[in-house]
N, C-alpha and C positions, 0 to 999 in steps of 0.2 A: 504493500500500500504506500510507503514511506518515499519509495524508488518511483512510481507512478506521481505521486505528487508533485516530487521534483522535475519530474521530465516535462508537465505541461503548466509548470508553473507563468511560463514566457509566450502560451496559446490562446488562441482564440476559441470559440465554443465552434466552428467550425473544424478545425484543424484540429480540435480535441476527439470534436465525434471522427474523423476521417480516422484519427490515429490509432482510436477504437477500434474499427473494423479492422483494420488491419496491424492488432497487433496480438490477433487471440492465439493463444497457446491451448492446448488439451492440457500440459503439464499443468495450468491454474486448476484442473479440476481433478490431478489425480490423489488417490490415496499411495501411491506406490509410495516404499521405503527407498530414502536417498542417501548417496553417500555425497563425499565433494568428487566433482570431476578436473582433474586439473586442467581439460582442455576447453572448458565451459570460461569466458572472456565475456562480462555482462562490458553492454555497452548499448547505448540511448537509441535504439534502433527494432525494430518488430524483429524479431524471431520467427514471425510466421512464411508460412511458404504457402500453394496450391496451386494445383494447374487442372485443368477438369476434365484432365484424363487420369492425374496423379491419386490412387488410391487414398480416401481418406485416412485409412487406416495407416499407412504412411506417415501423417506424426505420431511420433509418441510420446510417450509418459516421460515423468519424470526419471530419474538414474533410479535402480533397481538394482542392490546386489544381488547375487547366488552365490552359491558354495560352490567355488570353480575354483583349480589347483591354480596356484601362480607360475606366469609362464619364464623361461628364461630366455631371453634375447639380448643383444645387442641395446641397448643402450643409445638412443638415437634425438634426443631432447633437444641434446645442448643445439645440436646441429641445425633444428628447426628454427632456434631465435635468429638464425644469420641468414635465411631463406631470402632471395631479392626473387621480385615478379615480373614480368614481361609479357609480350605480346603472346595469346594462344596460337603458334605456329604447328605447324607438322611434326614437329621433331618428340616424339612418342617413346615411349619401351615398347619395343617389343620384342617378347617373350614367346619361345617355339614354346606350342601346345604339343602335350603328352611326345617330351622330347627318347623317351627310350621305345614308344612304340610299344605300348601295353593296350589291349582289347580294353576298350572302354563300351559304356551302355549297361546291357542285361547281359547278367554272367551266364558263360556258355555252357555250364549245366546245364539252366533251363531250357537254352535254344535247342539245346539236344535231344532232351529225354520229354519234355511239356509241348512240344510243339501243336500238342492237340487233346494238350492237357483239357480238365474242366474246373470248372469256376475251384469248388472245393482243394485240389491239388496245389493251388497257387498258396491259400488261404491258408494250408498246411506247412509252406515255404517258412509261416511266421510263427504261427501258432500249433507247433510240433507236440512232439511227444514229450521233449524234452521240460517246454512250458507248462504243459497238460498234466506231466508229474509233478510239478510242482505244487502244483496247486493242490491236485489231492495229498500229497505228504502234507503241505501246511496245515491244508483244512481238515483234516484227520485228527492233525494233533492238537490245532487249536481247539477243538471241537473237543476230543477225552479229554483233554486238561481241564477243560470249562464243567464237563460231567463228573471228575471225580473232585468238585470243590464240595466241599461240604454246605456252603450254600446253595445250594439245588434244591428248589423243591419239588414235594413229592411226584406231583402233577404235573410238574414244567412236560412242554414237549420234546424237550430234548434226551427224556429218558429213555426215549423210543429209537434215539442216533443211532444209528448204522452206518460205519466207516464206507465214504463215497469211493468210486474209481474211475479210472480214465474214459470210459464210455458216458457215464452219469454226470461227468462236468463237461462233456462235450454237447449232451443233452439241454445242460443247464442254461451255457452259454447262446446255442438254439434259442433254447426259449426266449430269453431275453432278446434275440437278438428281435426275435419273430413278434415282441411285442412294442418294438421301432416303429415295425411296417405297418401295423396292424394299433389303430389308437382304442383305449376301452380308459375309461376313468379311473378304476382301481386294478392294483394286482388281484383280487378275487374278481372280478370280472371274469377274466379270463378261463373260470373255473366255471362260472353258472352254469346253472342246468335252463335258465330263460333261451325260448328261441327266437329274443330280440338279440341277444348277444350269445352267440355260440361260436367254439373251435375245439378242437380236437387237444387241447395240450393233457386233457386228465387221459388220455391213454400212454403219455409220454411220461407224464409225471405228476403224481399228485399234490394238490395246492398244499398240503401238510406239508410235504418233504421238501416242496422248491423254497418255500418259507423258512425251513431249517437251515439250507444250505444257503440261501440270500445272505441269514444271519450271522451264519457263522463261516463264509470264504474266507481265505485267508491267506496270505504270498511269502509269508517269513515266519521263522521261527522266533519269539520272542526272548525268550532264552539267553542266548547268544546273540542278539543283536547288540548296534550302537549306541544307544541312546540320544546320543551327543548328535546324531544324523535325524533330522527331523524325518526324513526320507524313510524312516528305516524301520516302517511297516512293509515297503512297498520297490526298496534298492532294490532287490535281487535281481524281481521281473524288469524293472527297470533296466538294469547290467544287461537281462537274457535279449530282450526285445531291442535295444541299441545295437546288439551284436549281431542278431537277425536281419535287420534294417539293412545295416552297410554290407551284407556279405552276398547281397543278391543284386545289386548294381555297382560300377564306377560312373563317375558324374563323369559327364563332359565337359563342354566349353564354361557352362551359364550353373552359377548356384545363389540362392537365395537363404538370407535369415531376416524374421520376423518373428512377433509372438503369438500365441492361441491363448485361448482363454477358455477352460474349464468351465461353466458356471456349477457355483455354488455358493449356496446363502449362508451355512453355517457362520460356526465359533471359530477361526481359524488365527493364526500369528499371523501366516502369510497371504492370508488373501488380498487377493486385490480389488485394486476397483479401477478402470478404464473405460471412459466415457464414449469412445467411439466403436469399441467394441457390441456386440449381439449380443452378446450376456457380459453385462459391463464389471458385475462382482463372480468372483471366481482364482481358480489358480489358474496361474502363469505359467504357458510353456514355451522356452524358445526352441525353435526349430529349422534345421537342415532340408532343403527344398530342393529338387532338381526335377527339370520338365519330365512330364506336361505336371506333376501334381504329387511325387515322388519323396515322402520325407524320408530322410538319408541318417538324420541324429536328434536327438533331442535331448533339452533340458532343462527338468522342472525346477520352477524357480521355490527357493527354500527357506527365502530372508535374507536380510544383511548379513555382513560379516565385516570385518577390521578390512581395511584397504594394507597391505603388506608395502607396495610401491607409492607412495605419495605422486610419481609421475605417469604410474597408471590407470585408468579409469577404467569403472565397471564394465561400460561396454565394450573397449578393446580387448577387454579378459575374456569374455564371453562369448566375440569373432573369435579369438585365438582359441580356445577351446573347441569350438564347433567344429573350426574349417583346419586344424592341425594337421590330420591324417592328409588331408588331401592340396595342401599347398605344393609349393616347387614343381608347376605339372602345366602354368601358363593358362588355368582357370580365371574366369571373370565371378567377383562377388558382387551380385545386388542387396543393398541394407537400405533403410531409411535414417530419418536423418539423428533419431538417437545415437544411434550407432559411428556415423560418418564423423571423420576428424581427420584434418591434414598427418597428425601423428597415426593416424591407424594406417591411413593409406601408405605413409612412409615402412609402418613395418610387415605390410604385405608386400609392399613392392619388393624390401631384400628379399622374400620368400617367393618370388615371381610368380606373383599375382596379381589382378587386376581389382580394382576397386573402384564400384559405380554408385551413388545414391545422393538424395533429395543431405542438405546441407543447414542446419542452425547457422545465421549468421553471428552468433556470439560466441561460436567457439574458436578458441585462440588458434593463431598464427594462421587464420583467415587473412586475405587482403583486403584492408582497410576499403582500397580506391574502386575496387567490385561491391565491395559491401554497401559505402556508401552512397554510390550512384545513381543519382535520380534517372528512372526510364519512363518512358511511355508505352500502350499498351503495343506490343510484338517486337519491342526493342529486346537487343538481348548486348551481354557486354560480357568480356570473357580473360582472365590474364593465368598464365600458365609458371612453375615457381620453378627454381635453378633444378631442383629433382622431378622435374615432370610430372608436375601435379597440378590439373587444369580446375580454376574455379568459376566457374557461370552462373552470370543473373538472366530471366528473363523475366519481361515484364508481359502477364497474360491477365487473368483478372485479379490477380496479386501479382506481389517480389515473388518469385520463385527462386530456390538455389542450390545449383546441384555441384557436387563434385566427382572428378571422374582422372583413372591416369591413363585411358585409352581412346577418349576422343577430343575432339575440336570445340572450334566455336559452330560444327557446319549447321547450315538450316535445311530443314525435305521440308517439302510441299506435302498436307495433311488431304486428302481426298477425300469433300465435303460439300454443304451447299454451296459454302463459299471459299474458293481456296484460300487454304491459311499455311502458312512455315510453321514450324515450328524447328527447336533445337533438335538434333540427331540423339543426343545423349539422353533428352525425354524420355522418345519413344522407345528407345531400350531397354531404358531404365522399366515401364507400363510395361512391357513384354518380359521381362526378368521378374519384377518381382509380384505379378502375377500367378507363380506357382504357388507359394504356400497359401494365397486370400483362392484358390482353387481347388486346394486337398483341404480347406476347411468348407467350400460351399461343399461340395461333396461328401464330405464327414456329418453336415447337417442333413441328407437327404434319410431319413428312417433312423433316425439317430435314437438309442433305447435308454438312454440316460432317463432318467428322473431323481425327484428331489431323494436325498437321503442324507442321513445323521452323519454316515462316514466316508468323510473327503476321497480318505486311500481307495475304497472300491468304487469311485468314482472315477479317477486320473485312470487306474488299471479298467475299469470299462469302455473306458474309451480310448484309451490306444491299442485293449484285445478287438474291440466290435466295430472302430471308426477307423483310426486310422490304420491300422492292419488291415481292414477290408479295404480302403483306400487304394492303398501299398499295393494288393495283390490285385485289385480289380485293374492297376495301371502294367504289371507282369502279364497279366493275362491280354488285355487287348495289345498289346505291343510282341507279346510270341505267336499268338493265333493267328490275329491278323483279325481279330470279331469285332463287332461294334455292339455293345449289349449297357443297357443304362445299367443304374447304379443298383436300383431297386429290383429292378431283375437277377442282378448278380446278387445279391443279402437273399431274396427269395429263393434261387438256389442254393445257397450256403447252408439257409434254413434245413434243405428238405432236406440234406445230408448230417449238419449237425444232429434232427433231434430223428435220424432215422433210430427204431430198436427193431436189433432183430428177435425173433420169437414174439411180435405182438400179438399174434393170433395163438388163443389157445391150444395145447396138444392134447387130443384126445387118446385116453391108454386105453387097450384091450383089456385090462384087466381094472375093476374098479375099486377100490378101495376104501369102506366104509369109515371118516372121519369126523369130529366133534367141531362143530363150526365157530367161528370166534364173534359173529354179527348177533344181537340179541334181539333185533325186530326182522320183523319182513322189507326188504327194500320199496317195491311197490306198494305197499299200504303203508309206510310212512308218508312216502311221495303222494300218495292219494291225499290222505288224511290234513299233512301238512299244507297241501293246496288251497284244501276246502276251509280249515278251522284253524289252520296254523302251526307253527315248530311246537310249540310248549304243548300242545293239546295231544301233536300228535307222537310225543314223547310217551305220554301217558298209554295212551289207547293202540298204537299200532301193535297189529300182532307178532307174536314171538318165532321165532323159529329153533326148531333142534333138529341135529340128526340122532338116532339112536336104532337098534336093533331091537326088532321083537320077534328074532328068529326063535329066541323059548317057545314063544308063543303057539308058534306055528311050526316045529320042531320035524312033523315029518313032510316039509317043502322045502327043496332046494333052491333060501333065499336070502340072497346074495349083497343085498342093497334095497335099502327102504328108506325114504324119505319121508317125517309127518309132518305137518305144517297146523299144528295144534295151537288152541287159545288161550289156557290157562292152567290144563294138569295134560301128563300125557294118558293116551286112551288110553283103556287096559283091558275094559269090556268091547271089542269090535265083533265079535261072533254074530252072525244074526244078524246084522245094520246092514241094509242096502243104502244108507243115506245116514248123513251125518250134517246133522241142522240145515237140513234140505238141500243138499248139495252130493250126488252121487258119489261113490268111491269107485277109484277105477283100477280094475286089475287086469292084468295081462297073464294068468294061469290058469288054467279051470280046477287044479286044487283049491284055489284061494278062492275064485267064486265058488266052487261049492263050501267051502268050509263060511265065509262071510253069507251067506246064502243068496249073494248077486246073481240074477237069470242071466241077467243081458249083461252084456262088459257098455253099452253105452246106454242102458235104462237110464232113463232121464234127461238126458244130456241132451242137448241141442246139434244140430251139425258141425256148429261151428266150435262149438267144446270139443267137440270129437277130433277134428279133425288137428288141433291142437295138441290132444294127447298124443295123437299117432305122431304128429310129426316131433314131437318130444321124444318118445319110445325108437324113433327110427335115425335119431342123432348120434345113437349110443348103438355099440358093436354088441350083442345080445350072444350067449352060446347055450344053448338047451334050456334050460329054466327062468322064469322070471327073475332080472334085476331092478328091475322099480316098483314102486308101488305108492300112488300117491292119494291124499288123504287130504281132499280140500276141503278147508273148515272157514265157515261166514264170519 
């Protein structure tokens, strides 16, 4: 406020509002945690940039630490204060691309073996066996450790756990994935028995069990973890999936770094908040991007931390960390302008690399006579520094400011209503850093996030279900050669995640008289509850047992009996053609004569009948009667 004061203390209310518009920052509105940046140089002048082709997302927030190792280099500071400026001529680095001649692109496994892969295959690329073990170890243990606390109570449902396995979270993940695509209000939704909202998930798995396992997934062992690592629910998979990531491409010419945003509302240290963002409160991930939509690395941001180098600044740590592996190779990096600094650019350059993006005009060892220059609208004005480091203003419907060490002042012609120029280094810059704000529109199509309590299975939901489907839906259209939308690839991924084999029951030749564990009847609960409701029909719906009255009937060979009795079991049947009006039906003629039944369908209607039979002809029968059913009102 103090610094604003000063600056328009010498203005007119005219020149105050102009100065307004054009001096808005997002940094005024972020909550991000800051450190000092040494290359941040305030000075009486807008900060603001835009060009309307430039991503808004393209400014950012204010300085954000992470927990990122410090790097060693060369020491290049001093050299900066002695930097003189000049005219933007030709005179460029240039740097031979992939000078040993190593296969770059999609690694030549897949071209080899997937060439006609399907969606699934790819999607396995990421989300292997390896991570798939993980998960159930963790969620295993986290799960008995929670069982055997002596805080359990008696009734929790979790005393019914049964250790998961590699089939059952591959299920799991299905599901979830399938209730992206598919919108219902609640997770029990998805369960009704209503035929306004129905799906098949309770033959995959029931709302009991997927409820258990929601609650208790888990990615690390607590045990043995860091403490000290805020991460350190969630490092492991972290480690597994960064290593996955980079091992199935090399990036070519063009990479990009930008941030995603998690949303989530919770209690968090690190959460953020970024205004120009789709979900503006959330955690922070910066990310490694290579065309068309490719994240290559990533890294979740975890809080401040102590600056080690006073001469280096957060963001330069956090390029240098990302893009380490793949520097010395004659790559171009797209960033925005948090990131950009004459010092950064200088320590990519010894790593021969290129560096392109939108420019803060208050960061130090900027040129003054660029920064200051008044332009008009399609002016643009350019001076290039003793190390090849070229700074551009243009004037569009703001100052715009880019810096770049691989191109010019040049102007292309824009094909429009009305032709316009604009600068070269623009448009490539909109065509560079277009990959990552594209694996994120992408990651929002059927996206199965929702709200919950804990952060960590949130970040890990979405880089097993978004960005990993991402990741593989761009392996796959690029080895096949297919053109399939996004939605269509998750809807495949679905039908294989949550396939079970054995879902149709196995019928045995031999039956086996057993004690049932249900204490009503299903369909007259379902009746009962429809008509009068749960609590009523708790009370009233009838019972059910198996048991044997082969005593009974001692000289009939009888194998299997089902009664479907109402309050004591029979034990006088002799003699009864009927039981509270409703026929008994048997398929022996010992049994009807001994019950004194004439008819096996006395009473019965056709359509009773024909019910029984096709009940009696489901089951493999050998000599003598094995059913015999006993339906009671």
């Amino acid at each position: 406020y103090f610094y604003y004061k000063l600056l328009f203390i010498n203005m007119n209310s005219n020149d105050i509002f102009d100065a307004l518009n054009e001096s808005y920052d997002e940094s005024l509105f972020s909550m991000d945690d800051t450190d000092s940046d040494p290359n941040f140089n305030p000075v009486g002048i807008s900060d603001s940039e835009s060009d309307s082709d430039i991503d808004p997302e393209g400014i950012s927030e204010g300085d954000s630490n992470v927990d990122i190792p410090t790097q060693t280099s060369t020491n290049i500071l001093p050299d900066l204060k002695n930097l003189t400026w000049g005219p933007a001529d030709n005179d460029l680095h240039d740097f031979t691309f992939n000078p040993d001649g190593l296969n770059i692109g999609i690694n030549d496994d897949i071209l080899c073996t997937l060439n006609n892969g399907t969606p699934i295959d790819f999607y396995y690329l990421f989300i292997d066996d390896e991570v798939i073990s993980l998960i159930v170890t963790e969620t295993n243990r986290y799960a008995n450790k929670k069982l055997a606390s002596p805080n359990i109570k008696r009734h929790s449902r979790l005393q019914k756990w049964i250790d998961t396995n590699e089939s059952e979270i591959k299920n799991f993940l299905g599901i979830i994935m399938y209730m992206g695509t598919v919108n219902m209000p609640t997770i029990a939704s998805y369960w009704t028995s209503s035929h306004l909202l129905t799906s098949h998930l309770s033959h995959i798995m029931s709302r009991n069990r997927f409820e258990l396992l929601l609650s208790h997934i888990h990615f690390q062992n607590n045990d043995v973890a860091n403490l000290n690592n805020r991460l350190y629910k969630i490092q492991n998979i972290l480690d597994l999936l960064n290593q996955k990531f980079k091992q199935w491409v090399i990036p070519s010419h063009d990479m990009c770094i930008d941030e995603s945003m998690i949303a989530f509302q919770g209690r968090l240290v690190f959460k953020q908040y970024i205004q120009t963002k789709r979900h503006r409160y959330g955690v922070k991930v910066f990310k490694l991007c290579v065309s068309p939509c490719y994240t290559l690395k990533f890294k979740i941001y975890s809080g401040k931390e102590s600056v080690v180098d006073k001469n280096d600044s957060v963001s330069s740590r956090i390029v240098m960390n990302l893009v380490d592996e793949y520097l010395d190779f004659g790559r171009t990096l797209y960033v925005d302008n948090w990131y950009t600094s004459v010092s950064l650019a200088h320590q990519l350059l010894e790593r021969k690399t290129h560096l392109v993006g939108t420019l803060r005009p208050n960061k130090k060892y900027n040129p003054d006579y660029v920064i200051k220059k008044k332009l008009k609208k399609g002016q643009v004005i350019a001076q290039k520094s003793s190390s090849k480091v070229m700074v551009l203003k243009f004037k569009d419907k703001r100052d715009l400011h880019m810096l770049s060490t691989k191109h010019t002042d040049n102007m292309v012609m824009v094909p429009r209503r009305e032709n316009k120029s604009k600068p070269e280094v623009v448009l490539d810059y909109n065509r560079g850093k277009s990959y990552i704000d594209l694996s994120d529109q992408m990651a929002s199509y059927g996206s199965p996030l929702r709200e919950s309590l804990k952060w960590y299975r949130k970040v890990v939901f979405e880089l097993l279900l978004n960005t990993s489907v991402v990741n593989a839906l761009c392996l796959f259209k690029k080895t096949t050669a297919t053109r399939i939308k996004i939605t269509d690839f998750r809807s495949n991924l679905i039908k294989y995640l949550t396939f079970k084999p054995n879902m149709n029951r196995e019928l045995s030749n031999k039956h086996v008289l057993t004690t049932a564990s249900r204490n009503r009847c299903v369909q007259c609960y379902l009746n009962i509850a429809q008509e009068k409701g749960r609590k009523y029909a708790q009370k009233n719906a009838l019972s059910i047992n198996y048991t044997s009255i082969k005593s009974k009937f001692s000289d009939i060979n009888l194998d299997f009996v089902v009664i479907h009795w109402d309050s004591k079991l029979l034990t006088d049947i002799t003699g009864k053609s009927t039981i509270n009006r409703l026929p008994v039906v048997a398929t022996d003629p010992g049994i009807e004569k001994l019950l004194g039944v004439p008819d096996l369908t006395s009473g019965m209607g056709s359509e009773m009948s024909s019910v029984v039979y096709e009940i009696l002809l489901e089951w493999s029968f050998q000599d003598k009667i094995l059913l015999l059913l006993i339906l009671v009102d």
